[in-house]
C-alpha positions in Angstrom: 0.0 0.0 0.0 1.7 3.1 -0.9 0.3 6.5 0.5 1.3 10.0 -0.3 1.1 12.0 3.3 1.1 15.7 4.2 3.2 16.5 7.2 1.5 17.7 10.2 3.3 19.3 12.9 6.0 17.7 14.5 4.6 18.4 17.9 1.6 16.1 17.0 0.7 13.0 19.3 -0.8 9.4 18.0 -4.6 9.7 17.7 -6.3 7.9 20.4 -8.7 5.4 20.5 -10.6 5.1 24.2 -11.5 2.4 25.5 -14.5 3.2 28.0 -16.3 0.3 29.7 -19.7 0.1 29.0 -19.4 2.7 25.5 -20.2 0.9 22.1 -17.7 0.2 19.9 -19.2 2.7 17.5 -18.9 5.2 20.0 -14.8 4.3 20.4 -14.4 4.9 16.7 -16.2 7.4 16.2 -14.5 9.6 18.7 -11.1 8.2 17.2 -12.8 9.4 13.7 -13.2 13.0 15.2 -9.7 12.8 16.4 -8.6 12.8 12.7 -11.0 15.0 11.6 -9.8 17.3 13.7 -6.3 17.0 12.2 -6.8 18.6 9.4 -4.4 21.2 8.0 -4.3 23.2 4.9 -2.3 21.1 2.6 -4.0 17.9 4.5 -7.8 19.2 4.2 -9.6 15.4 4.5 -6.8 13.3 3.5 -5.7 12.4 7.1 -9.0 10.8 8.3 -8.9 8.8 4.4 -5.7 7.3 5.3 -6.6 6.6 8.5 -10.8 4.7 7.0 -7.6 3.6 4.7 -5.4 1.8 6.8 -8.0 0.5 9.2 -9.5 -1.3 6.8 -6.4 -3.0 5.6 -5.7 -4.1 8.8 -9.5 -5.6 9.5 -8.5 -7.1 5.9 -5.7 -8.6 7.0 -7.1 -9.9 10.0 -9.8 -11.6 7.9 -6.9 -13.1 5.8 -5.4 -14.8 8.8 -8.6 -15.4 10.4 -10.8 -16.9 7.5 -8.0 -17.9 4.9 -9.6 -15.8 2.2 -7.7 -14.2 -0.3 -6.7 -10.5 0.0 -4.5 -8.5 -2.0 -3.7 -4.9 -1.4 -2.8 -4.2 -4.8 -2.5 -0.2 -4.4 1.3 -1.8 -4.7 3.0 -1.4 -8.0 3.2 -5.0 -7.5 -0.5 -5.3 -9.6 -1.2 -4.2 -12.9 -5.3 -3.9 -11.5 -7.8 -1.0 -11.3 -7.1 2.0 -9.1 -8.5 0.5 -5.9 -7.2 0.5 -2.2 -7.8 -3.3 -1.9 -9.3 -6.5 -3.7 -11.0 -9.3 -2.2 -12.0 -12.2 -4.6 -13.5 -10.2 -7.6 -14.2 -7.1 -5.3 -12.5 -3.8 -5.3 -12.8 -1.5 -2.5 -12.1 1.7 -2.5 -12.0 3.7 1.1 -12.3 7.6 1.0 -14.0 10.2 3.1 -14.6 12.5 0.3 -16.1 10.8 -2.6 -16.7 12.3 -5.6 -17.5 11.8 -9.4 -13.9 10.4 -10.3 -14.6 7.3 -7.9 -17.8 6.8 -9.5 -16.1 6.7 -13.1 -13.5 4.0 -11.7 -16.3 2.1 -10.5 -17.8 1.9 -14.1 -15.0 0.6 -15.6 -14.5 -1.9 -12.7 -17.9 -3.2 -13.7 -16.6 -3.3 -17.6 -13.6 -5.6 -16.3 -15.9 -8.1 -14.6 -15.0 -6.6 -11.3 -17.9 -5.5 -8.3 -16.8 -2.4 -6.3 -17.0 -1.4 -2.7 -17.1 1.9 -1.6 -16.9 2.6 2.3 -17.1 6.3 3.4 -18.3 8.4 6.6 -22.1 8.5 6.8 -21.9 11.7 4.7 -19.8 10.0 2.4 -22.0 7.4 1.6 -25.1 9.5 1.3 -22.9 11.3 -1.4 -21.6 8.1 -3.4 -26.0 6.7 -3.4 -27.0 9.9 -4.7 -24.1 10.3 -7.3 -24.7 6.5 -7.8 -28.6 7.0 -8.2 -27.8 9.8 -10.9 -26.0 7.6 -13.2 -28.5 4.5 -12.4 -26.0 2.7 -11.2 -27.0 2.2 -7.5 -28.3 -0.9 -7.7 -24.8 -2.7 -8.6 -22.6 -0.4 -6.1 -21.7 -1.7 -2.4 -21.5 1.1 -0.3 -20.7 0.9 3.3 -20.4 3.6 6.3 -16.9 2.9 7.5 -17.7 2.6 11.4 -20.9 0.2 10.8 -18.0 -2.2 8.3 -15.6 -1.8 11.6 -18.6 -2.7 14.1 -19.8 -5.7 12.1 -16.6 -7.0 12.0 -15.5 -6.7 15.2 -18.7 -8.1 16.5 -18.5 -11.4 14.5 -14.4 -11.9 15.3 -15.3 -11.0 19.2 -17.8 -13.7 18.8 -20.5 -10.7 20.5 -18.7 -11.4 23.8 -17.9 -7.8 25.5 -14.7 -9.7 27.5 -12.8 -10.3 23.7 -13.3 -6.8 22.5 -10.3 -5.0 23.7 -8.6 -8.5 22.9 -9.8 -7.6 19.0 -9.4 -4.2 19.3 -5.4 -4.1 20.2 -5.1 -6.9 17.5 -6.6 -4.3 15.0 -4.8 -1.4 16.4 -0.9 -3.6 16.3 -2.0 -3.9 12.5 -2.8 -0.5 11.9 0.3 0.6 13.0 2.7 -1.8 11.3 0.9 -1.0 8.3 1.3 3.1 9.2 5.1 2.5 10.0 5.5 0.6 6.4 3.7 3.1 4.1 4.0 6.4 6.1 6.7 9.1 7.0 4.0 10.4 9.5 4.0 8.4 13.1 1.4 11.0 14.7 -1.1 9.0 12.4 -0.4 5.4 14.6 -3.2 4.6 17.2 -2.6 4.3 20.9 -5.0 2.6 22.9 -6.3 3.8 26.2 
């Protein structure tokens, strides 16, 4: 996976992602989505919290790799001559970004013409964008689109087998794989994720 990343001040910490006993998981990640959000910088604008949708969902990939043997390729990597995606699972291509917009659409279209179905996960508002750009080019009945937090939640449910006692278990497993993933395609360590 390579990334491009803007440099934010050298003063900046890890974002954080709490813990609280009791709190949903949706409520940890979206207060560690807010946390990124609130990173932005001129040169950055949205790109931090995309790289951050970005490499969480590589890691939950790569936790599904180990954990139910299915085939996942990252193949941003110049090792695959594939479609502009972020990842492909099987004969799907998934493309995280929290500011979709009529480019991503267009990829998606010639995904289709390659035999190929696409994924799009986004914010909430992202994915209200990507159904009404999608509905506009009648196309939203073949396009997956996911909110990123409820394709984080579903996951981590089902791999915590619903019992409360595994989730920080899950979560710091997601969290080391976020961070090896941030320390082998970024130049930028304040975007690694401490757990508290």
């Amino acid at each position: 996976m390579n990334s491009t990343t803007c440099n934010l001040p050298s003063s900046a910490q890890s974002l954080r992602l709490v813990l609280k006993e009791g709190e949903s998981i949706n409520a940890c990640l979206t207060s560690l989505f807010a946390d990124a959000r609130r990173r932005r910088t001129k040169e950055c604008d949205a790109s931090i919290l995309s790289l951050v949708m970005k490499h969480l969902v590589g890691a939950m990939l790569s936790m599904l790799r180990d954990k139910k043997r299915a085939l996942v390729d990252d193949f941003q990597s110049d090792r695959f001559a594939m479609p502009s995606g972020d990842f492909r699972v099987q004969d799907m291509v998934i493309y995280v970004t929290s500011i979709p917009e009529w480019p991503l659409l267009h990829r998606c279209f010639e995904d289709f013409d390659r035999g190929l179905r696409p994924l799009v996960i986004s914010t909430r508002a992202g994915v209200a964008l990507v159904e009404s750009l999608a509905d506009e080019v009648g196309m939203r009945c073949r396009l997956e689109v996911l909110d990123i937090t409820q394709f984080l939640v579903a996951n981590m449910l089902e791999w915590t087998g619903f019992e409360d006692n595994q989730r920080r278990t899950t979560f710091e497993e997601l969290v080391a794989r976020y961070n090896k993933i941030v320390e082998d395609c970024e130049t930028d360590p304040s975007l690694k994720i401490d757990v508290a």
